[in-house]
C-alpha positions as MATLAB code, in Angstrom:
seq = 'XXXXXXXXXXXXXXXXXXXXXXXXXXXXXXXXXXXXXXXXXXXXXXXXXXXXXXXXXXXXXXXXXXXXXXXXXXXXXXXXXXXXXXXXXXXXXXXXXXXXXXXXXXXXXXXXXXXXXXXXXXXXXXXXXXXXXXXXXXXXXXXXXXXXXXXXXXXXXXXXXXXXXXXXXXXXXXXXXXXXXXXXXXXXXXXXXXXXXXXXXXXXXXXXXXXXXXXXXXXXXXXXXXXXXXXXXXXXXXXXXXXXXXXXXXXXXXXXXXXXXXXXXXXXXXXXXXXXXXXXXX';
ca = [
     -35.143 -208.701  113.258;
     -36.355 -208.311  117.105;
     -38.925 -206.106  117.623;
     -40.743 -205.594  121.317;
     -44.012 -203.561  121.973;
     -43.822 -201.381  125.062;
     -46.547 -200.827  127.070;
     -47.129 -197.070  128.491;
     -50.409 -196.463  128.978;
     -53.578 -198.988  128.900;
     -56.112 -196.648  130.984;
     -58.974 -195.681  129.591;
     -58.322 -192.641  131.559;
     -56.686 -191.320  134.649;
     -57.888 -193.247  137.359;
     -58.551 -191.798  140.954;
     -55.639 -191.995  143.057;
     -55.500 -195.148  145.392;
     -53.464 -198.121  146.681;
     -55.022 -200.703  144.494;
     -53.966 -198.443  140.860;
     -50.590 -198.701  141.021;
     -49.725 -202.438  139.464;
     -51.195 -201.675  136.050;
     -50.635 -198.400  135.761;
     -53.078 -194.982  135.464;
     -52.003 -193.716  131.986;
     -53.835 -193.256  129.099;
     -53.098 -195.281  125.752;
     -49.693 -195.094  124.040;
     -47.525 -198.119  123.135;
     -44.010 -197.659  121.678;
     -42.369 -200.283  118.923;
     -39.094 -200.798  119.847;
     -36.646 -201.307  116.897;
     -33.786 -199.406  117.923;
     -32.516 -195.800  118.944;
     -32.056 -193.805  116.193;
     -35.703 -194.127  115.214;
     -38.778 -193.986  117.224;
     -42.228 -195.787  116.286;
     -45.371 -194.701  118.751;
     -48.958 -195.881  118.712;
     -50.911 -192.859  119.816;
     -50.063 -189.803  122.684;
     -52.078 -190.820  125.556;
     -50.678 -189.931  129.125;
     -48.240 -192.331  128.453;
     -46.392 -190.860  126.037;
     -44.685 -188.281  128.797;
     -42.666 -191.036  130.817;
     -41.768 -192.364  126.827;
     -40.789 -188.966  125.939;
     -38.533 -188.297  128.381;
     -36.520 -192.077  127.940;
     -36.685 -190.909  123.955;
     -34.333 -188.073  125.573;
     -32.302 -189.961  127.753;
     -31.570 -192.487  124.330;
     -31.092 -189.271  121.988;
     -33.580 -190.205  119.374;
     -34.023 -188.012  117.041;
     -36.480 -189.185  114.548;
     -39.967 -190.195  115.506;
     -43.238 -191.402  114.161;
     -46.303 -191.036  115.757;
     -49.361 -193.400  114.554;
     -53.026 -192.281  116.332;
     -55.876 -194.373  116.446;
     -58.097 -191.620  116.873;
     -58.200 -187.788  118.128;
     -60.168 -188.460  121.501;
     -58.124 -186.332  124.097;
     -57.103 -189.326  125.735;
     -55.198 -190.775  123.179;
     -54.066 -187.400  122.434;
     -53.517 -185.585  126.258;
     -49.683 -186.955  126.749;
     -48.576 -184.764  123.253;
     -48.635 -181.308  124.763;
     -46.093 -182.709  127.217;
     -43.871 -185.119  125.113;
     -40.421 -183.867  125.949;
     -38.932 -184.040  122.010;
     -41.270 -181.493  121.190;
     -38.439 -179.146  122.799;
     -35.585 -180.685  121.265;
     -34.905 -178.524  117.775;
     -32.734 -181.317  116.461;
     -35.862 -183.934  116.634;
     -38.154 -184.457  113.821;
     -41.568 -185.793  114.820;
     -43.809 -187.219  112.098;
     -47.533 -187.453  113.135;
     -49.922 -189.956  110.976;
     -53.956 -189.977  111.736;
     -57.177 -190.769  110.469;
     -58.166 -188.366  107.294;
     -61.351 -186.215  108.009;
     -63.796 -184.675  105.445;
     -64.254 -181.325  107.786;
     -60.470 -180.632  108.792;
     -57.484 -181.677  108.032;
     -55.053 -183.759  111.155;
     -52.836 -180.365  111.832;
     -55.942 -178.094  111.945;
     -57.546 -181.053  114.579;
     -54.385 -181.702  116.925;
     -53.926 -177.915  116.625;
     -56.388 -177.303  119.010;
     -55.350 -178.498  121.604;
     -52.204 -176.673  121.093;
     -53.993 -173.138  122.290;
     -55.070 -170.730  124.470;
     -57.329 -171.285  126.520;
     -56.447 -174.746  126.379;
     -52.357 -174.650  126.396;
     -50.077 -171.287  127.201;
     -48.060 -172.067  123.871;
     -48.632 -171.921  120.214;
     -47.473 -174.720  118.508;
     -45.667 -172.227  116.166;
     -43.207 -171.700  118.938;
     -42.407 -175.541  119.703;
     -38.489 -176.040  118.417;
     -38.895 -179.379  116.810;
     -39.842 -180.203  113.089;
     -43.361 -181.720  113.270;
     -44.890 -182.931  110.089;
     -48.439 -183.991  109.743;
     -49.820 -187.146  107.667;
     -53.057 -188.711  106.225;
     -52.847 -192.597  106.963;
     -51.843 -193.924  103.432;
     -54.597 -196.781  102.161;
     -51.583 -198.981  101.743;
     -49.381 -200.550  104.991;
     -46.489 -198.250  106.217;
     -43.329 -199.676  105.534;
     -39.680 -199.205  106.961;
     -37.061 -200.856  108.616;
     -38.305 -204.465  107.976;
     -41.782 -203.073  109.332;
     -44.967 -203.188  108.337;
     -47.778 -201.114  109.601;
     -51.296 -200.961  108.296;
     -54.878 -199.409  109.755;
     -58.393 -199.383  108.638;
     -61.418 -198.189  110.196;
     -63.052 -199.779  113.084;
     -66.159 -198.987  115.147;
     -65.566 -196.247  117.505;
     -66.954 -192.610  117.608;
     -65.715 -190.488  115.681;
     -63.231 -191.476  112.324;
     -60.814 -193.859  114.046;
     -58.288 -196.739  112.879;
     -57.091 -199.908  114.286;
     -53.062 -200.698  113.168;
     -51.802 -204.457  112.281;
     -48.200 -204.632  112.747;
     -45.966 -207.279  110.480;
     -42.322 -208.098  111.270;
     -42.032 -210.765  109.111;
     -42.323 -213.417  111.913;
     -44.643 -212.074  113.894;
     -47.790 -209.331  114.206;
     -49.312 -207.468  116.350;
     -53.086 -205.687  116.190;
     -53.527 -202.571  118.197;
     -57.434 -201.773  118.570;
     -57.700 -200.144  122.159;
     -61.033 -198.074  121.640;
     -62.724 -200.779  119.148;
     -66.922 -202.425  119.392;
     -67.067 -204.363  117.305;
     -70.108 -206.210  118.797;
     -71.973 -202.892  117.678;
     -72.189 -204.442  114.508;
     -72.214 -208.065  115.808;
     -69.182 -211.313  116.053;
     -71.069 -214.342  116.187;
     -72.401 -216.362  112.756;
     -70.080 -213.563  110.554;
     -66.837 -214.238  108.714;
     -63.718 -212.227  110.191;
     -64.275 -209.686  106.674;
     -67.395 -208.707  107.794;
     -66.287 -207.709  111.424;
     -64.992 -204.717  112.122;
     -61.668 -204.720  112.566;
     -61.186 -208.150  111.378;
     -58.437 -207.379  109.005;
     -56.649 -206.109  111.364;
     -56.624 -208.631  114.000;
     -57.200 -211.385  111.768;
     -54.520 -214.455  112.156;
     -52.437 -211.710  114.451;
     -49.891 -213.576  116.988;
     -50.883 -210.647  119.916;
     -53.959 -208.629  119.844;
     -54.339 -205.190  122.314;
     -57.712 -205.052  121.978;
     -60.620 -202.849  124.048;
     -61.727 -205.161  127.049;
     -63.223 -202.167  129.163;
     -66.447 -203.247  130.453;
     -67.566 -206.704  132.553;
     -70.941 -207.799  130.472;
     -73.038 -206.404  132.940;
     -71.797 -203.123  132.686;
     -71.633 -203.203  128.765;
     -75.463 -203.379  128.406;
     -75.753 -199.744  129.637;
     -73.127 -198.630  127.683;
     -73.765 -200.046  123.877;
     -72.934 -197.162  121.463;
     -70.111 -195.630  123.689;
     -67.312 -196.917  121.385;
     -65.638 -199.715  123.885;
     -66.063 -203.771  124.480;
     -66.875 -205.670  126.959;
     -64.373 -208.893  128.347;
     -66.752 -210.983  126.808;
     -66.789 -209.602  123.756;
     -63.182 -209.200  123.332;
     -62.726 -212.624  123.209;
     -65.248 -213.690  120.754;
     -63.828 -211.143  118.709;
     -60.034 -212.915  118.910;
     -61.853 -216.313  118.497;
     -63.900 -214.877  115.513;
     -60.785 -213.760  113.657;
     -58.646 -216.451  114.709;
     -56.270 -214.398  116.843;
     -53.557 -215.789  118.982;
     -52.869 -214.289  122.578;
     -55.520 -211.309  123.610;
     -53.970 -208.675  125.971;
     -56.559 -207.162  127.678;
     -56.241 -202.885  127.048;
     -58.354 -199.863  127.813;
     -58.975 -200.745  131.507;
     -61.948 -199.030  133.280;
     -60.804 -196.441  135.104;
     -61.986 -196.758  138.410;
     -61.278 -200.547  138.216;
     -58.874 -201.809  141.052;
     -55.799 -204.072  140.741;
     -58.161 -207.181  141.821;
     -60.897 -206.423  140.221;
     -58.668 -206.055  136.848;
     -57.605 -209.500  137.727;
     -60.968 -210.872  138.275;
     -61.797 -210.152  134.791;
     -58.125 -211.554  133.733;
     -59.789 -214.809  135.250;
     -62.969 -214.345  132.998;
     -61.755 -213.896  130.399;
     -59.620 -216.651  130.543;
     -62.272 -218.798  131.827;
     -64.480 -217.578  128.257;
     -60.851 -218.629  126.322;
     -60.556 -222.038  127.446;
     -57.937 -224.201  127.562;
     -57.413 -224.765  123.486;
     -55.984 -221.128  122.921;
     -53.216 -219.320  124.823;
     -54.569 -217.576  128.356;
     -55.427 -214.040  127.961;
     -53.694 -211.063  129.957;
     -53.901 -208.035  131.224;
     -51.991 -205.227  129.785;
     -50.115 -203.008  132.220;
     -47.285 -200.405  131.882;
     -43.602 -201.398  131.519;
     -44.898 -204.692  130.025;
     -42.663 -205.371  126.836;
     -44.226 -208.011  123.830;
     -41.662 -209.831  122.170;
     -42.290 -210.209  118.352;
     -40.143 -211.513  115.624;
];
């Protein structure tokens, strides 16, 4: 079975506006796995997930399932505008990480009220059902779709995607040098068995090294890291996600060149995520 990964969003957040922010796109995280029409499969509701909602429209799909890393606004911002939400004949099934304090409606509910949005989500006309992450991988269609907990504020997941040919790890907020790569086995790095023997990896890749230094504890990797993660867990092509913000086309493609420079020329060439980009798997 073909399956392709969509890019729509690989921002860390909404840059500032500017001629050299346009080739890679200023959306936040979402990445769509495209199987067919009649049913949708969406890794988290960044930014991104407007432009998706509205081709979701244009297609007439009716049945989609929404997988979030994590309930940091922007992996969560794009929801409140995600045109099927409108659409009474949609069903929209929303799967996140379990919490001990609240459960995933009562979280994503916030953001669904005043002051914060005009609306309640009471009054939105499509049927929207809320999910705990099962322990066990996801299954449908031929797919497989499994998460576990990486390091990242906050309770947050990392998903491993299995066609049966091919797979596909999604970590775009992940540190795992927090709890340190080099001299451990991939089982005792985090987010190892997700990424572990994976054909693709989206994987964090927000900070040069420099910059990570001042920034250890905030959640994200730097370039550096990112690789000796894919090398640690024996990962095939990285795909640089989670760009810094304020980082220009060339400067995004200065740390393409690191980071293929820290690869080397025994494993495939790194590259940079950027929206409209489509993965071929399977």
């Amino acid at each position: 079975m073909a399956v392709q990964a969509k890019i729509w969003g690989c921002r860390g957040s909404v840059p500032a506006p500017g001629p050299d922010t346009v080739t890679y796109g200023g959306n936040t995280s979402c990445v769509e796995l495209m199987v067919g029409d009649e049913t949708a499969f969406v890794l988290d509701a960044g930014t991104g997930i407007r432009a998706l909602g509205l081709d979701l429209v244009r297609r007439g799909t009716r049945q989609i399932n929404l997988f979030l890393t994590h309930l940091h606004l922007d992996h969560l911002e794009g929801l409140r505008f995600f045109a099927p939400l409108w659409d009474p004949t949609v069903r929209l099934d929303i799967w996140g990480p379990p919490s001990p304090v609240l459960s995933l409606r009562e979280r994503i509910l916030r953001a669904f009220s005043p002051p914060l949005f005009p609306l309640d989500f009471r009054d939105l006309p499509a049927s929207v059902t809320f999910h705990d992450l099962p322990k066990e991988p996801w299954q449908t269609d031929g797919l497989s779709l499994s998460a576990d907990l990486v390091l990242h504020p906050g309770p947050t997941v990392g998903f491993r995607l299995e066609t049966g040919t091919s797979s596909l790890a999604y970590l775009p907020d992940h540190e795992p040098a927090l709890a340190g790569i080099d001299g451990r086995s991939a089982d005792w790095i985090s987010g190892g068995a997700i990424a572990g023997g994976a054909d693709f990896v989206l994987h964090d890749a927000q900070y040069l090294d420099d910059e990570y230094e001042a920034k250890i504890g905030w959640g994200h990797s730097s370039v550096d890291d990112a690789v000796a993660f894919c090398r640690a867990v024996d990962a095939g092509r990285l795909v640089l996600f989670h760009h810094e913000p304020q980082r220009s086309d060339h400067a995004l493609e200065l740390l393409e060149d690191r980071a293929r420079d820290l690869t080397g020329p025994d494993r495939l060439p790194p590259m940079l995520a950027r929206e409209g980009m489509v993965i071929e798997l399977g």
